[in-house]
C-alpha positions as CSV (number, residue, x, y, z in Angstrom):
1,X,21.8,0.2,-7.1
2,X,20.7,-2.6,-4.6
3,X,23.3,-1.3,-2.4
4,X,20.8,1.7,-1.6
5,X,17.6,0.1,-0.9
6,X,16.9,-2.0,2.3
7,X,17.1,-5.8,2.7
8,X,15.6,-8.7,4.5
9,X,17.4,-11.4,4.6
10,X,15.9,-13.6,7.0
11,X,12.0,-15.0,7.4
12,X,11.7,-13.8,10.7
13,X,12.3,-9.9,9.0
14,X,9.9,-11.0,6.5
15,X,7.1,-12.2,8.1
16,X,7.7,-8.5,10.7
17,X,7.6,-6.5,7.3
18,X,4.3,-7.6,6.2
19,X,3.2,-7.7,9.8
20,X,4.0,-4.0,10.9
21,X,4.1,-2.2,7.2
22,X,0.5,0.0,8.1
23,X,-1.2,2.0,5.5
24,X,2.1,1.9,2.7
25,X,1.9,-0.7,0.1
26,X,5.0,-3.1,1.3
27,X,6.7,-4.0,-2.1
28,X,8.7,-6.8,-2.0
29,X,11.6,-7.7,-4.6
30,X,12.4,-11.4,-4.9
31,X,15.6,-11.7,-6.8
32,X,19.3,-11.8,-6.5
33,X,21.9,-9.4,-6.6
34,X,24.3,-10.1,-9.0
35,X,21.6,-11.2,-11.8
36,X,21.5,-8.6,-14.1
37,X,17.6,-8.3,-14.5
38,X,17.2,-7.7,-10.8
39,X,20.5,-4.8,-11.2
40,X,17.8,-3.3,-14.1
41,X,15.2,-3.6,-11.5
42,X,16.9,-2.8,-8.5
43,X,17.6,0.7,-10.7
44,X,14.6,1.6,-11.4
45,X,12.9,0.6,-8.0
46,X,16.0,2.9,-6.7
47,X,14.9,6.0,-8.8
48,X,11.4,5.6,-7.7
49,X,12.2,5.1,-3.7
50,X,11.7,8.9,-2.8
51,X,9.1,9.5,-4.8
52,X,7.2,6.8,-3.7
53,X,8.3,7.0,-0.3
54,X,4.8,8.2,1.6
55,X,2.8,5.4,-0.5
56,X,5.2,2.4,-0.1
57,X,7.6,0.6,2.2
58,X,10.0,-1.4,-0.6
59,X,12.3,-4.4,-0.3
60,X,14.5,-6.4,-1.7
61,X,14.5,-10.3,-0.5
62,X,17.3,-12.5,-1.8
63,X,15.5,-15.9,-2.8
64,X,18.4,-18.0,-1.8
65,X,18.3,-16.5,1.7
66,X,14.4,-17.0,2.2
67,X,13.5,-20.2,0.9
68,X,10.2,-20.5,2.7
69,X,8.9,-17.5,0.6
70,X,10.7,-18.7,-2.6
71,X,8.2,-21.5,-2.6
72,X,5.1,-20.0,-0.8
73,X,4.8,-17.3,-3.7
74,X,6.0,-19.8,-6.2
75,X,9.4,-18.2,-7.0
76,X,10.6,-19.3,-10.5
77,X,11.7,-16.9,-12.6
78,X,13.2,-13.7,-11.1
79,X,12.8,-10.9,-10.4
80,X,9.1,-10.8,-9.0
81,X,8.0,-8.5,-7.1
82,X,5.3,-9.3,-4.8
83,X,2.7,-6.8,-3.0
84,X,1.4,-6.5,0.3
85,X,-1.2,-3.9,2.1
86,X,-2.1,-4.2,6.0
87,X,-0.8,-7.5,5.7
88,X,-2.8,-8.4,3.3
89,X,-1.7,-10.2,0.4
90,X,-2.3,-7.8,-2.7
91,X,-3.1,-9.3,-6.4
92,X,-2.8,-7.6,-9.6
93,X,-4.5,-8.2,-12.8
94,X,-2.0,-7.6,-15.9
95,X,-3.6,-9.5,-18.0
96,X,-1.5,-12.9,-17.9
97,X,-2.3,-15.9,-15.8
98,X,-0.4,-15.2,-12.8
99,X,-2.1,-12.6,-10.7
100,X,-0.1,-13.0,-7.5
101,X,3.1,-11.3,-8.6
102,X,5.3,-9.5,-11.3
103,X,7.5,-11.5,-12.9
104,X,10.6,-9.1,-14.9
105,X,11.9,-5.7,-14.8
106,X,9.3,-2.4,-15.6
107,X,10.4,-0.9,-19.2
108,X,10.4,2.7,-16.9
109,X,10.2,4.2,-13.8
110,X,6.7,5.3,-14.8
111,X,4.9,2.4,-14.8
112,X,6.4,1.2,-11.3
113,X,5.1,4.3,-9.9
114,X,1.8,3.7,-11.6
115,X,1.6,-0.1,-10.5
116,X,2.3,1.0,-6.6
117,X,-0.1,3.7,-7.2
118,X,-2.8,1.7,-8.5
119,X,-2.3,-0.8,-5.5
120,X,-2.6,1.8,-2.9
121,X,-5.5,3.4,-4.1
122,X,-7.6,-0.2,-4.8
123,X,-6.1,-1.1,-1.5
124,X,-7.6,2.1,0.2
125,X,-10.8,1.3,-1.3
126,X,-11.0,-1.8,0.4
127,X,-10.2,-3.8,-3.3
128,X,-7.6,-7.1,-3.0
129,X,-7.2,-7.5,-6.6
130,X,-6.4,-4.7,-9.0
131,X,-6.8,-4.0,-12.7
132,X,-2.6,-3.0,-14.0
133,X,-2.0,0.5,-15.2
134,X,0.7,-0.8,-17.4
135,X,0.2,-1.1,-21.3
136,X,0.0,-4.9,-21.7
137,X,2.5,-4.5,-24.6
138,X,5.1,-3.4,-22.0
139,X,4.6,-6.6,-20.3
140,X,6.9,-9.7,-20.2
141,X,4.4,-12.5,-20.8
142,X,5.3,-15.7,-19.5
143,X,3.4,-19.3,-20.6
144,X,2.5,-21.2,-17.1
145,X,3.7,-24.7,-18.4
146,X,2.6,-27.7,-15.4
147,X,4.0,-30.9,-14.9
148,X,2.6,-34.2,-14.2
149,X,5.2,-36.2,-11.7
């Protein structure tokens, strides 16, 4: 299904993305193409793409091919899927410790299209962080484990 939705493959088309993206949330998908969480992804981000096509702008970023983002956003498990509004750097609240990105695939098409939703509408209000629409039991939760080096 990645094969239908747009890429960026370079920094330079990254960074112009968030720059020129105006009034659409720019959804970005960090992930590769032949894992087969980001295929799971990739399909239901593809079902959505019409649907969502007057509310968001929606990518799909390799992580091998954009290292600088891989570690800006902290890239370690994929897929995640990272927001942006007017440039602006969008955060969502889904109830786990990491607010600047969704980490895993949506269960359904349904609750992608009520994340992007939600994001547009808190971002029209003015609002950089966002409370999820998505039933926290659909949520892959991940335990932030640090290291001491």
């Amino acid at each position: 299904m990645s094969l239908f939705l747009p890429k960026l493959d370079t920094k330079k088309e990254v960074d112009q993305a968030i720059k020129t993206v105006e009034d659409k949330v720019l959804v970005l998908r960090f992930g590769r193409d032949t894992d087969s969480v980001c295929m799971q992804l990739d399909e239901i981000i593809s079902k959505t793409f019409a649907d969502l096509a007057n509310m968001s702008k929606i990518y799909l970023v390799d992580v091998d091919k954009v290292p600088v983002y891989t570690d800006y956003f902290d890239i370690s498990l994929i897929p995640s899927t990272v927001f942006f509004f007017n440039g602006q750097h969008m955060k969502v609240d889904y109830g786990t410790q990491d607010h600047t990105k969704f980490i895993g695939t949506f269960k359904d098409k349904q609750d992608f299209i009520d994340l992007v939703e939600v994001i547009y509408r808190g971002a029209m209000r003015g609002k950089l962080v966002v409370a999820s629409p998505i039933d926290p039991k659909k949520l892959t939760h991940y335990d932030l484990v640090y290291q001491d080096i």
